[in-house]
C-alpha positions as CSV (number, residue, x, y, z in Angstrom):
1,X,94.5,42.1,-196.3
2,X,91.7,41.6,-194.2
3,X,90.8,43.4,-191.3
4,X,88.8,41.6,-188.7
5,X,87.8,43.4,-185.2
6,X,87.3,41.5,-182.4
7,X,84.6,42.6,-180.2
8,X,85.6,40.1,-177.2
9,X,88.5,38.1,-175.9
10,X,88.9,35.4,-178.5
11,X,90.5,32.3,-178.1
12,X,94.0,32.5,-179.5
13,X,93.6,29.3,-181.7
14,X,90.9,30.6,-183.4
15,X,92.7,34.1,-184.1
16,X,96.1,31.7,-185.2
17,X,93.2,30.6,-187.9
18,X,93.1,34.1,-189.3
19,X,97.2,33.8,-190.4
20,X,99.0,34.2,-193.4
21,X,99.7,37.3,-193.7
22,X,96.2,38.0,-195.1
23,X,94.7,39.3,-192.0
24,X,94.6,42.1,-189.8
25,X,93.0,41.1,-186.6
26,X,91.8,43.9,-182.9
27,X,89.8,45.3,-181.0
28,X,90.6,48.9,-182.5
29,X,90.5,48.0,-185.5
30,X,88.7,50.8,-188.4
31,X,86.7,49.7,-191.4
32,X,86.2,46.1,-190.4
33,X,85.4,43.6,-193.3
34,X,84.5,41.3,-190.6
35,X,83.6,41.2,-186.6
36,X,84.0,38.0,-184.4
37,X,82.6,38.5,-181.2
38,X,81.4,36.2,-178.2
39,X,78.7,38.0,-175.7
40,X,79.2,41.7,-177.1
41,X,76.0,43.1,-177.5
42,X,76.4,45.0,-181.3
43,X,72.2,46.1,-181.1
44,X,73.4,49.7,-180.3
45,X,76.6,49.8,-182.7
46,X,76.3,51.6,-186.1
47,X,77.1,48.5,-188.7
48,X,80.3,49.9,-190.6
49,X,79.8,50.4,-194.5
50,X,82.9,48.1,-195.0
51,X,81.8,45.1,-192.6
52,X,81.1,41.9,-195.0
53,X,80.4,39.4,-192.0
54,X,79.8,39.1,-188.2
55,X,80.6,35.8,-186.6
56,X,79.5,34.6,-183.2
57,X,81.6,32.4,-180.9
58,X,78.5,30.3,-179.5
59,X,75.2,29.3,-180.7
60,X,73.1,32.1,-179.8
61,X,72.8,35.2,-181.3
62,X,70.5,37.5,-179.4
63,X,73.4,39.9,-179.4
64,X,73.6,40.4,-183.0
65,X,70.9,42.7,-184.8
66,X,69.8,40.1,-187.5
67,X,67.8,42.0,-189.3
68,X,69.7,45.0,-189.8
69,X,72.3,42.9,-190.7
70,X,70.6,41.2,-193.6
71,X,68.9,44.2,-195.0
72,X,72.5,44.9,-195.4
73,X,73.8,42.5,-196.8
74,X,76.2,41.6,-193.8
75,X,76.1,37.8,-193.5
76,X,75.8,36.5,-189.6
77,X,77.5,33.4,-188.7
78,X,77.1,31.2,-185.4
79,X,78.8,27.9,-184.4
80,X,76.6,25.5,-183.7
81,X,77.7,22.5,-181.9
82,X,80.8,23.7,-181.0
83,X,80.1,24.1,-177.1
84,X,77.1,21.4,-177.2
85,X,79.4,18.9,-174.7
86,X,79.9,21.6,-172.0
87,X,76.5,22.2,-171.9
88,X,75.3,18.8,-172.2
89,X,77.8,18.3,-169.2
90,X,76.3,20.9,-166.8
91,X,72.9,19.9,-167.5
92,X,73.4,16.3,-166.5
93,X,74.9,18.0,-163.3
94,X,72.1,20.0,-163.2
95,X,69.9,16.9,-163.5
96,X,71.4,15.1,-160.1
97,X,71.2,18.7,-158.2
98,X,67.8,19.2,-158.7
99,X,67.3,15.9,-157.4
100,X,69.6,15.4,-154.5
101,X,69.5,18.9,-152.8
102,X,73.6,18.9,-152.5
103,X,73.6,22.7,-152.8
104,X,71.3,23.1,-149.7
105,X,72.8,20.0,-147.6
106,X,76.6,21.8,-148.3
107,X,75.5,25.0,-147.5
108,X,74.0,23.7,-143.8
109,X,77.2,21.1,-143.7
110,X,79.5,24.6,-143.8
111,X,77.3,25.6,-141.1
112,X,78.8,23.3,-138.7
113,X,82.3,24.8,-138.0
114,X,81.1,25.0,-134.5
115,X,80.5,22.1,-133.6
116,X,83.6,20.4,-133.4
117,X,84.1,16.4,-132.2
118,X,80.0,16.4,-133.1
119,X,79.8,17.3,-136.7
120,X,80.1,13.6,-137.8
121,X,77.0,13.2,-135.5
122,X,75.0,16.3,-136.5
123,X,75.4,15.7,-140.1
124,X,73.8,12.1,-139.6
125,X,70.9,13.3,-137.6
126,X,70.3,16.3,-139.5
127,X,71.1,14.7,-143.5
128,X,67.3,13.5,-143.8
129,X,66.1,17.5,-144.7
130,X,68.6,16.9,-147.5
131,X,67.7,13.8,-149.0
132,X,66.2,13.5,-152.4
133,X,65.1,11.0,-155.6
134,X,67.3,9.3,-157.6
135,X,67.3,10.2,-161.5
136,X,67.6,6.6,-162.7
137,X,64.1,5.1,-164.0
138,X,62.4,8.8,-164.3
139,X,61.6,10.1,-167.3
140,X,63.0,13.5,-169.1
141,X,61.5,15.4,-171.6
142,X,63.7,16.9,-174.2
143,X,62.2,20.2,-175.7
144,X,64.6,21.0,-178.3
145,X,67.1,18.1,-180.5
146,X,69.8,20.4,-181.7
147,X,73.1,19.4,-181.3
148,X,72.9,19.7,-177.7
149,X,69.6,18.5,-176.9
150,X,70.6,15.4,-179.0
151,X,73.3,14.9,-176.5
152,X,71.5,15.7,-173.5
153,X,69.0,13.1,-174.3
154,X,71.7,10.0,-175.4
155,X,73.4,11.0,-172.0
156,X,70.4,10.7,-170.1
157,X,69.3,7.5,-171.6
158,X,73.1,6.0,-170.9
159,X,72.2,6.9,-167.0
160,X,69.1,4.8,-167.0
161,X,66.1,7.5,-167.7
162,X,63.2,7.1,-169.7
163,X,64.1,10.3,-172.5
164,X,61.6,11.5,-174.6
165,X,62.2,14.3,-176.7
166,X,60.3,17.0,-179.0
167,X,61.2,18.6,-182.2
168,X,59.1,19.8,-185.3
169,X,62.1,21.2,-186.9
170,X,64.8,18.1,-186.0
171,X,67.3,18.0,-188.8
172,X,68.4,14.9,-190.6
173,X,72.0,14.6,-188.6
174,X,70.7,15.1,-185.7
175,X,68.1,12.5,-186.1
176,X,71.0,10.0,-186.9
177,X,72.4,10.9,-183.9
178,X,69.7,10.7,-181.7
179,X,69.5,7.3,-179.8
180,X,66.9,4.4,-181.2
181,X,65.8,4.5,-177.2
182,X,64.4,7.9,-176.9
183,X,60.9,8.3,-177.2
184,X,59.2,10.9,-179.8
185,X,56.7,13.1,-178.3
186,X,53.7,14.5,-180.6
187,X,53.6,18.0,-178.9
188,X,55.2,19.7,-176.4
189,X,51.9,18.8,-174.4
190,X,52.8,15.4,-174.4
191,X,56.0,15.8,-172.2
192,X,54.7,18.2,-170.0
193,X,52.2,15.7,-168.9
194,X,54.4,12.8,-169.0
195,X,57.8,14.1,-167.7
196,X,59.2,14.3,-163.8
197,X,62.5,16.6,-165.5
198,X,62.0,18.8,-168.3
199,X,65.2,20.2,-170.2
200,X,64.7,23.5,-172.9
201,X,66.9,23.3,-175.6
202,X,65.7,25.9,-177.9
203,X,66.0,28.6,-179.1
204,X,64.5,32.7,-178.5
205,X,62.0,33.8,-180.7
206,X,58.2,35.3,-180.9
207,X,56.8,31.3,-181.1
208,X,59.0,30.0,-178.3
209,X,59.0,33.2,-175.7
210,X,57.4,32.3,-172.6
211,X,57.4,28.3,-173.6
212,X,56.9,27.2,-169.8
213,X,54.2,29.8,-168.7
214,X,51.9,29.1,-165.7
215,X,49.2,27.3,-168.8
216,X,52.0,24.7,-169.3
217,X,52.8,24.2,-165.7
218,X,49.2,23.3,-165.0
219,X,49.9,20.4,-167.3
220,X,52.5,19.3,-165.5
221,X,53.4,16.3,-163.1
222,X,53.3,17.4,-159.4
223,X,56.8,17.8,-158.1
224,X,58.1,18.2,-161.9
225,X,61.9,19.9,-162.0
226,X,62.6,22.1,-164.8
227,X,66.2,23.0,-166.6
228,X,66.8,25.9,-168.6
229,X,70.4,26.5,-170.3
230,X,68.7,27.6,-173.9
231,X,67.4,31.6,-172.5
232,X,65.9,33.2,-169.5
233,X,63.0,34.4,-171.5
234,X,61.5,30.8,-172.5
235,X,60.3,30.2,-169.4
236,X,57.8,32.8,-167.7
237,X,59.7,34.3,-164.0
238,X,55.8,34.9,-162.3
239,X,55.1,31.8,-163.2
240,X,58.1,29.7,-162.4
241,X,58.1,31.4,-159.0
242,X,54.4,31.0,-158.0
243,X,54.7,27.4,-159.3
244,X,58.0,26.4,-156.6
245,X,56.4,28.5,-154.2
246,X,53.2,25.7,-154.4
247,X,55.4,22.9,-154.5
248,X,53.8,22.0,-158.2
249,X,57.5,22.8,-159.3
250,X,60.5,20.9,-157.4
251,X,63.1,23.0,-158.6
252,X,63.8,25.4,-161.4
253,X,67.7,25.4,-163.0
254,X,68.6,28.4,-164.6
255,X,71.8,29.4,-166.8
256,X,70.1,32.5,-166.9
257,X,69.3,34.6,-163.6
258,X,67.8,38.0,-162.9
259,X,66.7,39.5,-159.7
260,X,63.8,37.8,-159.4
261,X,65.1,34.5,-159.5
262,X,67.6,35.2,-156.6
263,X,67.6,33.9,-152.9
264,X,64.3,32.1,-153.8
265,X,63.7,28.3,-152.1
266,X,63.5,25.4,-155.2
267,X,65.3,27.8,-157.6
268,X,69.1,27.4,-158.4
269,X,70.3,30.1,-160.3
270,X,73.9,29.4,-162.7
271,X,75.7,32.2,-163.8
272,X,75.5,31.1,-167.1
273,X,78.1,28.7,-167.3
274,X,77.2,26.6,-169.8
275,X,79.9,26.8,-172.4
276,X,82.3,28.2,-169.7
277,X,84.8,25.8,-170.4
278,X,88.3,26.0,-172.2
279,X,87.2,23.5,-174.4
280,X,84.2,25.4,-175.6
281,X,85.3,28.5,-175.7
282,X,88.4,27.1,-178.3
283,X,86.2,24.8,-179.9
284,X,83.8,27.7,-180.9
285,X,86.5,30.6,-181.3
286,X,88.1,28.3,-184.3
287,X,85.2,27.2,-185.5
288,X,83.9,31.1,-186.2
289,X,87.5,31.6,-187.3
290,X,87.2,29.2,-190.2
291,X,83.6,30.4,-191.0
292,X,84.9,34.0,-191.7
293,X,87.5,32.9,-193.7
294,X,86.0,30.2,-195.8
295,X,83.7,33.4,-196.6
296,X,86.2,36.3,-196.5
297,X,88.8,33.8,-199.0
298,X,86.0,32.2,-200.9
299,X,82.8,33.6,-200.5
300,X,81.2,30.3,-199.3
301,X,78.3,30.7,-196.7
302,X,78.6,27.6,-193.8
303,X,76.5,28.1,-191.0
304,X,74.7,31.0,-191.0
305,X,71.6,32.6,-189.6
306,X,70.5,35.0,-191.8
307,X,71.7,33.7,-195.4
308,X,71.3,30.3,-196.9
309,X,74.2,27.6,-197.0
310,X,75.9,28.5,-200.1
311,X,79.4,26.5,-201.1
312,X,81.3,25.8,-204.0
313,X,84.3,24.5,-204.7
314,X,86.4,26.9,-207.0
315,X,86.6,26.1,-210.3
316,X,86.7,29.6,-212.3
317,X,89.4,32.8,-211.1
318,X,87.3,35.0,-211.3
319,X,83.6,34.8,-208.6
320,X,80.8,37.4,-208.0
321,X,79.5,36.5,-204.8
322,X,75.8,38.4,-204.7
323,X,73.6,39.3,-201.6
324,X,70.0,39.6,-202.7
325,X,66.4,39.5,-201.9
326,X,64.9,36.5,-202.4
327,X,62.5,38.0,-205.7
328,X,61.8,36.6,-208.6
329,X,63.6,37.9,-212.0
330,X,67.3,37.9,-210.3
331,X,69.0,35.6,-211.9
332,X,67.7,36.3,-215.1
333,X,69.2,39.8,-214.3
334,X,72.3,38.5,-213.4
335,X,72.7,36.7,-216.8
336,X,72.0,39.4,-218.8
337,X,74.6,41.4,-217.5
338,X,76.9,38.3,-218.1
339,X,75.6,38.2,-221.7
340,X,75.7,41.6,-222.0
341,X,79.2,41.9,-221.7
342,X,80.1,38.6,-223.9
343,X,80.9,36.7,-220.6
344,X,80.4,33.1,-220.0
345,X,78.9,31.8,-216.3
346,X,81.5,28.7,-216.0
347,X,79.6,28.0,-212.7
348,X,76.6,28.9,-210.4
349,X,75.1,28.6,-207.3
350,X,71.9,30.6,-206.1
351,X,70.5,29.2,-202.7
352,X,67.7,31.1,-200.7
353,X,66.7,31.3,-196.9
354,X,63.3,33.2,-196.3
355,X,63.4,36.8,-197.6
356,X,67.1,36.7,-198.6
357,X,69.5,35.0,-200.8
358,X,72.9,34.4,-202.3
359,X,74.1,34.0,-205.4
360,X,77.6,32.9,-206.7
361,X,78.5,33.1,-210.0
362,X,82.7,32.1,-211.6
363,X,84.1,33.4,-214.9
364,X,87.2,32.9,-216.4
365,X,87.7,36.9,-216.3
366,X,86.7,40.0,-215.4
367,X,87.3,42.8,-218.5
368,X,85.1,45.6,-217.1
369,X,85.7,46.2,-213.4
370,X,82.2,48.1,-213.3
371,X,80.0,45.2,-213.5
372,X,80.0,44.2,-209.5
373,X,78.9,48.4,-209.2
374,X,76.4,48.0,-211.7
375,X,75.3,44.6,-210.8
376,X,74.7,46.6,-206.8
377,X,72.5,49.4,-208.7
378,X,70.1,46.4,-209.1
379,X,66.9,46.8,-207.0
380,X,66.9,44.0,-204.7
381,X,70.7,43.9,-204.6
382,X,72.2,44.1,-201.3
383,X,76.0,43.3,-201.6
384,X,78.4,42.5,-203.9
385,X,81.8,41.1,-203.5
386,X,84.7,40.5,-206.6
387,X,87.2,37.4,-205.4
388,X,89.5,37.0,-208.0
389,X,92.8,35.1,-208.0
């Protein structure tokens, strides 16, 4: 049995996933071998010496601590893709309100109660303060071709703008499913100076912090309107607010407001709706559902942050699934205790990511039940798991 707490309302298709009499799922539960969580911020919580896994219900994971995490051993998962279409929906929305000013021309249109038989009247003689440029034949520039930025960019291209898009780390699916139309950009330079919208798709770290800062700004088309549903942070708030306060910036979208960015002119803020949708919110519950127990079941790593993909099918009953730092000599460790003990590896796979990595290793048996302990007393040894059938 495994015992999974859930740190957030969770979709109840995703917890169905978790069945079988095999697991134990709550929000009180004690001991955890795994946590699934959504927006639950776990940077205060002390990590419990049973917990095996975390999985987030969303692509970001600013809420997790990472790096505790990996030093030990605790494998973070995320679902990427899984609420790509909502957001890719509200930022085509926010595309045509950035544009058009409809929040501004219905918030003076519900004004008018007053005004009776006249309002048809007013509204034509006052609907010129609210007019703005179509989106059509303008050119966006995609920072960011993830799964959602990928999207974000084919949809934009289907409604008749010129897309060009930037991404030094693009993957090799999502360059197949990028559309032949969009335009590659060299730098991120390159779409600031050619771009009238500019979307961030991207995510938070010590490079990309402050991405749009009043330096990048000054590169930028007069009139330019910038979109942000990746994090607050990538974009600089002084200089985002000096910069529509000049005019040089037509309007700033944010997913993400704070106090500074409220009840300012050219700035919408979104309460972060941008995988608040039913859809989403199943799509990525199930998907962290199957993650956790693909890993729990298996130990197979799918889509994690913090540890390298690492799946194989089962061939052997008996698998040591190893944690480790990513240091030389490991392996050759991990076979001597094998040999040591007349056992035969019948399979393997080690895979690495940065500073950590993970090692699988089948057998046909298991005859002393303190080799996974002794196997942890390795230096450089974070966690180690027995999965027998």
């Amino acid at each position: 049995m495994f015992n999974v707490l859930t740190l957030n309302k969770i979709a109840q298709c995703g917890i169905d996933r978790l069945g079988g009499g095999k697991y134990n799922c709550g929000g009180d539960i004690e001991n955890p071998d795994a946590v699934i969580l959504r927006s639950f911020s776990m940077h205060d919580m002390e990590l419990p010496q049973s917990l095996l896994a975390v999985a987030r219900a969303g692509a970001g994971v600013n809420n997790i601590p990472i790096d505790k995490c990996s030093e030990a051993g605790v494998v973070v998962f995320n679902t990427p893709g899984a609420n790509a279409n909502a957001v890719k929906e509200l930022v085509i929305g926010a595309l045509l309100l950035s544009s058009r000013k409809i929040i501004d021309g219905v918030n003076w249109a519900q004004t008018l109660g007053g005004e009776g038989e006249n309002v048809g009247k007013t509204v034509e003689k006052g609907k010129s303060a609210y007019a703005g440029p179509e989106i059509m034949g303008k050119t966006l520039g995609v920072i960011g071709l993830g799964a959602i930025g990928v999207m974000v960019a084919n949809a934009a291209n289907a409604l008749g703008m010129e897309v060009i898009g930037y991404d030094p780390y693009i993957s090799v699916d999502a360059a197949w499913g990028l559309s032949r139309a969009v335009k590659k950009a060299s730098g991120v330079k390159e779409i600031f100076e050619n771009s009238d919208y500019i979307t961030l798709h991207i995510p938070l770290n010590g490079e990309t912090r402050g991405t749009i800062n009043a330096d990048a700004i000054a590169a930028m088309k007069d009139g330019v309107r910038i979109l942000n549903f990746s994090r607050g942070e990538l974009v600089d708030d002084g200089a985002i607010i000096d910069a529509t306060q000049s005019g040089k910036v037509a309007c700033y979208i944010t997913d993400f407001p704070n106090a500074s960015m409220l009840g300012k002119p050219s700035i919408i803020p979104i309460p972060h709706l941008g995988a608040s949708t039913p859809e989403s919110e199943d799509n990525c519950a199930v998907m962290a559902a199957d993650e956790l127990k693909e890993f729990l079941e298996n130990g197979n790593i799918i889509n994690s942050v913090n540890f390298p993909p690492c799946a194989v099918e089962r061939e052997s009953p008996v698998r040591l699934c190893i944690a480790h730092k990513n240091v030389p000599s490991m392996l050759k460790q991990f076979s001597a205790m094998f040999a040591e003990h007349n056992l035969n590896i019948d399979n393997m796979l080690n895979k690495s990511k940065g500073d950590y990595a993970y090692t699988i290793l089948e057998t046909a048996c298991m005859p002393d039940a303190k080799i996974p302990e002794t196997i942890r007393a390795m230096d450089g040894v974070l966690k180690v798991r027995l999965i027998a059938e």
